[in-house]
DOGU-565625 format. One line per 4 residues: number of its first residue (from 1); for each residue x, y, z of C-alpha. Coordinates in nm, 3 decimals, padded with zeros to 5 digits. Layout:
NUM> X Y Z  ...
***
This chain:
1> 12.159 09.560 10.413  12.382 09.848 10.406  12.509 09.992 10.765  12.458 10.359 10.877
5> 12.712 10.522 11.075  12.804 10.843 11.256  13.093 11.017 11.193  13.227 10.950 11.491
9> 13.149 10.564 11.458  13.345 10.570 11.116  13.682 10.739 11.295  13.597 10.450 11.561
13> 13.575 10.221 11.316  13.896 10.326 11.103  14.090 10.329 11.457  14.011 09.919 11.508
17> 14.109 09.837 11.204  14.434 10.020 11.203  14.480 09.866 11.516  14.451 09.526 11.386
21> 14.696 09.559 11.108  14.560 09.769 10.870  14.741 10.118 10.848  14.570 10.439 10.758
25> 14.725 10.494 10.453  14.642 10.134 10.295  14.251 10.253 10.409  14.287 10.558 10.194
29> 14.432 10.347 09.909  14.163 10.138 09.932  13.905 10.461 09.969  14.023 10.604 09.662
33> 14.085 10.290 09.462  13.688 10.184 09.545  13.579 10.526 09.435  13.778 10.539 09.109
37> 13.612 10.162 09.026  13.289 10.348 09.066  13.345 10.646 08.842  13.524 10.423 08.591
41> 13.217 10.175 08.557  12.951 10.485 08.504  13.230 10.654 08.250  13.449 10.380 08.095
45> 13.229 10.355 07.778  13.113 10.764 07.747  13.420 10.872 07.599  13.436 11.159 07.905
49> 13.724 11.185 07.973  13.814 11.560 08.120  13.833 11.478 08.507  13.840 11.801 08.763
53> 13.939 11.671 09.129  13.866 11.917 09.350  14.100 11.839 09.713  14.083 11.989 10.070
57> 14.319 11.978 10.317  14.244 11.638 10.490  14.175 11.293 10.438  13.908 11.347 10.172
61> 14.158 11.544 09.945  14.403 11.223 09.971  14.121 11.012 09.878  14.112 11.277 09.539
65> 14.441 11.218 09.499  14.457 10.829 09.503  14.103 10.882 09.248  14.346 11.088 09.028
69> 14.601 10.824 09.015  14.363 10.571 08.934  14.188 10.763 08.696  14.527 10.876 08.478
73> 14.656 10.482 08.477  14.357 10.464 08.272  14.364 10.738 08.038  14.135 11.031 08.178
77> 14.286 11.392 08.154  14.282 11.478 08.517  14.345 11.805 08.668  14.380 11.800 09.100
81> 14.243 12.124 09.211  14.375 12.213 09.573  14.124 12.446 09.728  14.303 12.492 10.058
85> 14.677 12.448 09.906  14.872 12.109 10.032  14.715 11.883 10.267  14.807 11.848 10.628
89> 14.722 11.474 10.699  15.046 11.262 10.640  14.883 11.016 10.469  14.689 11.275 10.236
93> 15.038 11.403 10.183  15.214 11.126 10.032  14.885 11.071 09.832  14.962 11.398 09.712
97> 15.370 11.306 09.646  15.268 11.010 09.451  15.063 11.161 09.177  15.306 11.486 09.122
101> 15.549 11.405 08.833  15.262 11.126 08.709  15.081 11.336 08.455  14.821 11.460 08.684
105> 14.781 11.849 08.631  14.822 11.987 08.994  14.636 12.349 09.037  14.587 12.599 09.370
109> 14.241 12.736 09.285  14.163 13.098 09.300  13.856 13.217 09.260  13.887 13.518 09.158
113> 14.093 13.400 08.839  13.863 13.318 08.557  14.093 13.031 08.421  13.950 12.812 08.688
117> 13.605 12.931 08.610  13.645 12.816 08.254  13.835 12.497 08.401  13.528 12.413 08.619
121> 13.269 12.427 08.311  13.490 12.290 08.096  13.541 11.959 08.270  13.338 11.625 08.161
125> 13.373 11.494 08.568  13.365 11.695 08.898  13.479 11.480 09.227  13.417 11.700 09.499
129> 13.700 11.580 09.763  13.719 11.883 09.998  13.536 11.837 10.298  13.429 11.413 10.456
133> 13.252 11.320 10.769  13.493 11.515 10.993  13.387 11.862 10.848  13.101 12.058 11.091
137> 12.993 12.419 11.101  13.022 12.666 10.775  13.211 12.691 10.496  13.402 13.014 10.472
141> 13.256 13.254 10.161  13.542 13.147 09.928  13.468 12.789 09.923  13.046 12.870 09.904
145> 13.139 13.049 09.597  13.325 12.741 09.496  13.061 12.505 09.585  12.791 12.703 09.363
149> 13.062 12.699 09.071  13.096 12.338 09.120  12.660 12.232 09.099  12.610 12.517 08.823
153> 12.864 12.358 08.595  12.846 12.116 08.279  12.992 11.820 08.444  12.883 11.558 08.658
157> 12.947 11.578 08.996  13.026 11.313 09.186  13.123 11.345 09.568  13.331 11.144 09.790
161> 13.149 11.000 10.137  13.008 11.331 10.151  12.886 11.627 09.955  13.111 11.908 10.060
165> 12.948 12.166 10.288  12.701 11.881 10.457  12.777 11.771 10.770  12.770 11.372 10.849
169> 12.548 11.383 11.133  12.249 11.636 11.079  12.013 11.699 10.758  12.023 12.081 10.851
173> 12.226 12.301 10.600  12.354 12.571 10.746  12.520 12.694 10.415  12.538 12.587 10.050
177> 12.669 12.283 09.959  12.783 12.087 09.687  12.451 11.945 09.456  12.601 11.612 09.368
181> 12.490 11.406 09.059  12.653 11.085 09.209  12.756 10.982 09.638  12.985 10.717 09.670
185> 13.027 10.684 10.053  13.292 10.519 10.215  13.235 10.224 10.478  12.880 10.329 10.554
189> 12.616 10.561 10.477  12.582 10.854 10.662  12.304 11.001 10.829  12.250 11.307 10.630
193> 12.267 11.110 10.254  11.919 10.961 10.404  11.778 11.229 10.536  11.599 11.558 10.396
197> 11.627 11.829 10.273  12.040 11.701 10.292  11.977 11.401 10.104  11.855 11.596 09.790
201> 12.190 11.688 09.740  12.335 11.353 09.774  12.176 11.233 09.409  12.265 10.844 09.340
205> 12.423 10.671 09.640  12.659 10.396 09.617  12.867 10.273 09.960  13.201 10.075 09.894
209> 13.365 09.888 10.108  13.807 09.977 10.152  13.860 09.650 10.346  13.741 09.688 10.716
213> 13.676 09.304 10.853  13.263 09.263 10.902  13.349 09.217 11.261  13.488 09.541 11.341
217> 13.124 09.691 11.152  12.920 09.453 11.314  13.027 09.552 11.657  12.856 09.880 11.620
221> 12.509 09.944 11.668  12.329 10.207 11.487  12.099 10.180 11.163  12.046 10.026 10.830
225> 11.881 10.045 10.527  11.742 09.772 10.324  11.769 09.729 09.920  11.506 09.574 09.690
229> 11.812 09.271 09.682  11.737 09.230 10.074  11.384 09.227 09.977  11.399 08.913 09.746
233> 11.594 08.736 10.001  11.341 08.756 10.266  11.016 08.700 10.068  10.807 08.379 10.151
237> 10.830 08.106 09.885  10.468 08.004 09.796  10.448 07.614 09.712  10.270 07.470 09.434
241> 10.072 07.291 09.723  10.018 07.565 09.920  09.625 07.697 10.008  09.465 07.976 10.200
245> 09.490 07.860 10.521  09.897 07.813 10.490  09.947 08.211 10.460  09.729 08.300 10.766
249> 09.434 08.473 10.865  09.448 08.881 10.969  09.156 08.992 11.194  09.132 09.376 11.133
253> 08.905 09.565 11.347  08.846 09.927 11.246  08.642 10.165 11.049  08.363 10.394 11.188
257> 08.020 10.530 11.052  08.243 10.877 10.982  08.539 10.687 10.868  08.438 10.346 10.730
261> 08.709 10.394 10.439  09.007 10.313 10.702  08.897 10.003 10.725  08.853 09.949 10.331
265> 09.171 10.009 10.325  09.355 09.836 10.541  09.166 09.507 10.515  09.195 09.572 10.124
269> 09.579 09.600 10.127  09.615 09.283 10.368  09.418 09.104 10.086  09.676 09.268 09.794
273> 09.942 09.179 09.970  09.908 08.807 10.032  09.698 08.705 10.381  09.513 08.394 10.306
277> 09.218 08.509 10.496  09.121 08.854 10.619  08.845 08.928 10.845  08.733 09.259 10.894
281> 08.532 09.310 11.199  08.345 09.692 11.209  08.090 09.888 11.377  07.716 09.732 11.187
285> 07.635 10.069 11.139  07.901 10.053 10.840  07.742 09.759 10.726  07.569 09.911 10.418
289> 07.947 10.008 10.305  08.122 09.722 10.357  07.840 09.527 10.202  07.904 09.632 09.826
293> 08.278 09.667 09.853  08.475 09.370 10.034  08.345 09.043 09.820  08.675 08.860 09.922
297> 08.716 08.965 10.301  08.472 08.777 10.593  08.260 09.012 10.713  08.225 09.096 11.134
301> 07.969 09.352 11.174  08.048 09.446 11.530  07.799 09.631 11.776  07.788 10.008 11.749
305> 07.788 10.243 12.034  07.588 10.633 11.981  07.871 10.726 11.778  07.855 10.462 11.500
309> 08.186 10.321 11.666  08.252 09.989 11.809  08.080 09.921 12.133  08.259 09.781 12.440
313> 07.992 09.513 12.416  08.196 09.328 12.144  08.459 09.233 12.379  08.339 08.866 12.420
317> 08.294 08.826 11.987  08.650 08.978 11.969  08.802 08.752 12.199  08.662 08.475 12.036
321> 08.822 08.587 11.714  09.096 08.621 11.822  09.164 08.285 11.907  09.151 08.212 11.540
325> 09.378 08.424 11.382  09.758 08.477 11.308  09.794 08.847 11.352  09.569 09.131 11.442
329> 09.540 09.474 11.295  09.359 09.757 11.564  09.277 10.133 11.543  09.239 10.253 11.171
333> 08.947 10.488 11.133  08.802 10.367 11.490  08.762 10.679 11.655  08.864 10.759 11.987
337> 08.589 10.743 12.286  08.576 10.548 12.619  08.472 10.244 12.395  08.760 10.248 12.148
341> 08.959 10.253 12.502  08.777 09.947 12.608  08.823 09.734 12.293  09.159 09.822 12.234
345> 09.258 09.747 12.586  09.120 09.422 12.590  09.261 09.327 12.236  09.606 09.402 12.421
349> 09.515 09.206 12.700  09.421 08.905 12.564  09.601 08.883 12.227  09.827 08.621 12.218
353> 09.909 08.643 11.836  10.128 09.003 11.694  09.947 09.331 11.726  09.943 09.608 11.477
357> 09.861 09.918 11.645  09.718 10.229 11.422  09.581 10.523 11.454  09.316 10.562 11.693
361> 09.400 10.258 11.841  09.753 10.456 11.945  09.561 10.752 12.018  09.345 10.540 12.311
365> 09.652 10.449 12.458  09.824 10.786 12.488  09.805 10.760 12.859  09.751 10.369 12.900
369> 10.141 10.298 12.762  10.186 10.035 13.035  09.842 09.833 12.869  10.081 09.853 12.548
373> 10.422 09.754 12.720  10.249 09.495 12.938  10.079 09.339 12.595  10.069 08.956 12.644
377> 10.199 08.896 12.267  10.450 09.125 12.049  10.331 09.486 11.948  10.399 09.666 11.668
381> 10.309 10.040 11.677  10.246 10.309 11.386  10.251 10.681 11.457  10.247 10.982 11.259
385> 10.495 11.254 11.462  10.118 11.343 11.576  10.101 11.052 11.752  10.455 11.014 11.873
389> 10.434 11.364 12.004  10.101 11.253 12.227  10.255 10.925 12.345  10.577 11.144 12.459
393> 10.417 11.403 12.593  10.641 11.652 12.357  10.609 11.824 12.043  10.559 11.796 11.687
397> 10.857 11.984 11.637  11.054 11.791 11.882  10.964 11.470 11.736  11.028 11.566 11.368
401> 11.375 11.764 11.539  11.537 11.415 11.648  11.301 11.108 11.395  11.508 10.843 11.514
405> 11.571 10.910 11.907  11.190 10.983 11.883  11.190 10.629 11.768  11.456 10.461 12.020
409> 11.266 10.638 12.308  10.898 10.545 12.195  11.048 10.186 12.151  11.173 10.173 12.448
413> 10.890 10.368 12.658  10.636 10.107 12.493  10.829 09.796 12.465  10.697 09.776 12.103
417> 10.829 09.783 11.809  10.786 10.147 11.664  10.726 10.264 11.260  10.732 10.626 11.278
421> 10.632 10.747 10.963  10.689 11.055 10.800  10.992 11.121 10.524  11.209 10.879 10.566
425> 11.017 10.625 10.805  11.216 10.498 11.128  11.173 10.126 11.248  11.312 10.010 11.560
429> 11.234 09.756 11.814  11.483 09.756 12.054  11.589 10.130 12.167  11.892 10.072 11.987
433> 11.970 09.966 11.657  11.710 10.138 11.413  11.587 10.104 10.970  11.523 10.397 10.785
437> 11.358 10.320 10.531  11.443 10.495 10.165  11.184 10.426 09.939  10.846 10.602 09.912
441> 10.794 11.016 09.826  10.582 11.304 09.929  10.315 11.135 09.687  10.231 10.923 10.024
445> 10.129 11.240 10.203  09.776 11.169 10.153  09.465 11.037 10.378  09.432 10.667 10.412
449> 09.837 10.588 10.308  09.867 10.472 10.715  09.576 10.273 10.670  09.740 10.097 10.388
453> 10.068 10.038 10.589  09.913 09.887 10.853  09.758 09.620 10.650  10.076 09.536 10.487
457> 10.247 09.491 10.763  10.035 09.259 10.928  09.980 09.054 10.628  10.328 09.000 10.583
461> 10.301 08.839 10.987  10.056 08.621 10.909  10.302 08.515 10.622  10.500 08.389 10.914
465> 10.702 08.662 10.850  10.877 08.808 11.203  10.660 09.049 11.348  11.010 09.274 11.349
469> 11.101 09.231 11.033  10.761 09.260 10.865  10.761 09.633 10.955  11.092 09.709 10.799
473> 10.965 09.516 10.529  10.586 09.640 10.528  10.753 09.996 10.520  10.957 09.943 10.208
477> 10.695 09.751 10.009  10.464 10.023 10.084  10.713 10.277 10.011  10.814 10.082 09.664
481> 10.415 10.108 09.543  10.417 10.489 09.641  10.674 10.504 09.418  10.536 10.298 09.132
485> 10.241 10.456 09.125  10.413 10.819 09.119  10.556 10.683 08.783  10.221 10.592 08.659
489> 09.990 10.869 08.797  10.184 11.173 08.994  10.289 11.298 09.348  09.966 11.543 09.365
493> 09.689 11.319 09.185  09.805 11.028 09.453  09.574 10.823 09.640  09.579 10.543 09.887
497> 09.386 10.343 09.671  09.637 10.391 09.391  09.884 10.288 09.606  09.730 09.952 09.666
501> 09.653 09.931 09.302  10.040 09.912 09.260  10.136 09.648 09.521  10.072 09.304 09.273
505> 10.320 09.494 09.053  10.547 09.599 09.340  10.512 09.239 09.459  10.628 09.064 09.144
509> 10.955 09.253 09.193  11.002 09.110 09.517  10.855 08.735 09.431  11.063 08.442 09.491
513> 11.041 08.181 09.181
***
């Protein structure tokens, strides 16, 4: 689990620490010592060995400078660059003292001088140390120049905590930046490494740690991101003894006449991804579908109402199955009428087992959120910024403006634990601390994907899987597929159904032996 922070978190953060003993110059020791560990494993055994450190003025440029160091002990031909001549942080300062006299070529760049042109494209390594999580606003003209120079050239570039240009604490890019190869962020990630369009400049991420007690970083709140590692770790072990009934049974209700598909695929994922027992319960006028494509799902043909949608006369077969279940899965493909309102209501009502709500079973709700908040048993809701905007009462382009305090405040408003999905998907359940989850592409952009979520995620809770945790988890799985079956097929030819084709395989990667 790797923490993200604000920029103004990480100062907060550095602050405690030096206040407990560790000063501000061992931090930046132990900043550029982490970074130079990174650059050295990726180049050790290349024979690269022409390193351009490019320094600002601050704290970044003294992390260059302890980089440089490390990287002359061990025999790279580094050349410091100072952009904005010599630093005016103490600490960068004596970084800067330490490495003069060392065999470290020290150069004030000019841009106008073609020798630093040549010096740029001529290096095997770019670390791009001008600007960290303090920089905001623009870069003047000089350093944009600079910047471009820098992503045009032959090297690789790797940046420190930040590619220079990008601010910590937005995805917008007001002006060019650097286009880093390689990331290595300091402490935490940032916000704008996981967020586009910024985070297409970030390339590979890494995040080091320079010392800071787990204390200090767990006393902040703020978000996370999970790795296939966490992944593994929190996967169910299946016994040799196990059966059906010892990995739960979903209850889906969805699907239409019009949109009998959602419903496919939903129950169909739930099935791929490892509920003992799925029942899909429909509107009978879908029956001739569902017939000839679910053999392994229990089959609930449901009263239909004019519309070929559930009828609010199913409320007494519902509650009844819902009494035998682990988790329940409402709203894909339902449509949205005065009986969708009904059902849905009363599956909230009486529930006492985890709630997935989709689609049009958010929709129904848009302005019933107390039904929602008031829920007997734990809810776990899944809008599109559509949705999100409806249940807000706001924009689109308000929700997609602020993702994740469109998330807090819908988690908050509802009581339930929101998956906003979109590019880069937001989790969070309390109003506070929040995932974003990193996997997936704009291959998922395609009809039915939601449906697909939504049945991972409440197979993994009938896995005895927390409800919570099964929709950071459902997100990532279903994200990992996406991305598997981009491999395999492409972005544009993707379908849902190709991304449920891809979960045994995305599964196996996750399975604990």
């Amino acid at each position: 689990m790797i923490k993200i922070l604000s920029s103004q978190q990480i100062r907060e953060v550095e602050n405690m620490a030096n206040e407990g003993g560790i000063t501000f110059l061992r931090l930046m020791e132990n900043a550029g010592s982490a970074c130079a560990k990174v650059i050295r494993n990726k180049f050790d055994d290349t024979g690269l060995r022409r390193v351009l450190i490019v320094c600002g003025k601050g704290k970044n440029g003294g992390d260059g400078y302890v980089i440089a160091r490390k990287l002359s002990e061990n025999g790279y031909k580094v050349t410091v660059l100072l952009t904005m001549g010599e630093p005016v942080a103490d600490t960068a300062r004596e970084m800067l003292e330490r490495i003069k006299n060392s065999g470290v070529q020290i150069e004030n760049y000019c841009d106008n001088d073609e020798k630093y042109n040549l010096l740029i494209q001529d290096s095997d390594i770019i670390v791009d140390c001008v600007f960290g999580t303090g920089f905001s606003g623009v870069p003047d003209e000089r350093l944009q120049r600079l910047f471009k120079k820098m992503s045009e050239s032959n090297g690789y570039v790797v940046s420190i905590d930040l590619p220079s240009g990008m601010c910590a604490d937005s995805s917008e890019l007001l002006a060019p930046c650097v286009k880093a190869d390689m990331t290595i962020s300091v402490i935490a990630l940032k916000y704008s490494l996981v967020y586009y369009p910024s985070a297409e400049f970030a390339g590979e991420i890494q995040v080091v740690s320079i010392g800071i007690p787990e204390d200090i970083l767990r006393s902040f709140s703020g978000g996370y991101t999970l790795n296939i590692n966490d992944i593994k770790s929190k996967m169910p072990k299946r016994s040799e003894l196990s059966n059906k009934g010892d990995f739960g049974k979903a209850l889906i209700i969805a699907g239409s006449y019009e949109m009998p598909g959602a419903a496919l695929l939903s129950s169909q994922a739930a099935s791929e991804c490892g509920a003992g027992i799925v029942k899909l319960a429909f509107p009978d006028k879908a029956y001739p579908v569902m017939m000839n494509t679910c053999p392994e799902k229990v089959l609930i043909p449901l009263p239909s109402n004019k519309f070929g949608r559930i009828s609010a006369l199913c409320e007494a077969r519902i509650k009844s199955e819902l009494k035998n279940c682990s988790a329940v899965l409402i709203g894909c493909g339902l449509g949205n009428d005065y009986d969708t309102k009904q059902v849905v209501t009363s599956v909230l009502e009486n529930s006492e087992v985890p709630i997935v709500l989709d689609a049009d079973g958010i929709n129904s709700m848009c302005e019933s959120i107390d039904i929602i908040k008031n829920a007997k048993a734990k809810v776990i809701i899944t809008p599109h910024p559509g949705e999100a905007a409806r249940l807000l009462g706001c924009t689109v382009k308000e929700v997609q403006a602020d993702r994740i305090g469109t998330c807090r405040d819908l988690a908050e408003l509802t009581g339930a634990t929101v998956v906003l999905k979109g590019s880069r998907t937001v989790v969070s359940s309390n109003g506070e601390d929040f995932y974003i989850n990193t996997t997936g592409n704009s291959g998922l952009a395609t009809a039915g994907s939601g449906d697909v979520l939504a049945g991972i995620i409440v197979s993994l809770i009938c896995q005895k899987i927390n409800p919570d945790l099964s929709a950071v988890m459902g997100t990532f799985i279903h994200g990992y597929a996406g991305d598997i079956a981009t491999e395999k097929y492409s972005k544009m030819g993707m379908t849902a159904q190709k991304i449920i084709t891809e979960l045994p395989k995305t599964l196996s990667a996750f399975e604990k032996g």
